[in-house]
VMD Tcl script that draws the C-alpha trace (Angstrom):
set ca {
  {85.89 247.46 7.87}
  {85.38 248.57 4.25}
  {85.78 245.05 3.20}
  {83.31 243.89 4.91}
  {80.97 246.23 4.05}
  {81.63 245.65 0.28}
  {81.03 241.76 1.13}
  {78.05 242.39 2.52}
  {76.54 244.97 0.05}
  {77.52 242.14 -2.79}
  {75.55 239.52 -0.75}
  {72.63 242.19 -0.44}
  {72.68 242.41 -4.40}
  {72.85 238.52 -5.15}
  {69.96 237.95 -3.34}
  {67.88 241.06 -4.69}
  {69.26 239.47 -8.04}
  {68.22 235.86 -7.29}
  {64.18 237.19 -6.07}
  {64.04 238.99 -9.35}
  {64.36 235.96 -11.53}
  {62.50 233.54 -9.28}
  {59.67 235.95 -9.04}
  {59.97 236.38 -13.02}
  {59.75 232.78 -13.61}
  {56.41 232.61 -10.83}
  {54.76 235.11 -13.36}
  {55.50 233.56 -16.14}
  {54.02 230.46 -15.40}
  {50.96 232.13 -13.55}
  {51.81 230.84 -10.05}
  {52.05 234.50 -8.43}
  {50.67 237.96 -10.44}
  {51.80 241.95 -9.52}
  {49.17 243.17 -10.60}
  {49.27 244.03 -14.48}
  {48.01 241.60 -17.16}
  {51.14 241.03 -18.40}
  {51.03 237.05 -17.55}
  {47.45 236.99 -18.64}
  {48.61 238.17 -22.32}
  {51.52 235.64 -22.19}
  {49.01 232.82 -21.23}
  {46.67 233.58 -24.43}
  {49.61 233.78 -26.68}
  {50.28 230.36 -25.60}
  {46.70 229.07 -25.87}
  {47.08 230.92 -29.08}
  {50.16 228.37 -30.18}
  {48.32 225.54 -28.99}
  {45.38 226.05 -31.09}
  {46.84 226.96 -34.44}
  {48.48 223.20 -34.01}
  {51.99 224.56 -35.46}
  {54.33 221.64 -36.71}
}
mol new
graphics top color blue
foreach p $ca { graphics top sphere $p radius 0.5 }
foreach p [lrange $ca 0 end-1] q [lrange $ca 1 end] { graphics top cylinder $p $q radius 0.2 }
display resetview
């Protein structure tokens, strides 16, 4: 019975794992926000880039 418990609590943790990144890769690219400004400031850092014309 312990076993499975432990099998189960790992599964329970992957998956938290797994939403964590996919949800940090939606706010990264804009597609979902929590809230804060934090993608806005990562979006004008890129327009930022873009302008300057770096090569």
């Amino acid at each position: 019975m312990s076993l499975l418990g432990t099998i189960f609590s790992s599964i329970r943790i992957f998956f938290a794992g797994m939403w964590l990144v996919i949800r940090i890769v939606l706010e990264y690219f804009g597609i979902i926000s929590d809230g804060n400004d934090r993608t806005t400031g990562i979006k004008d850092l890129r327009e930022d880039y873009k302008k300057a014309n770096y090569r």
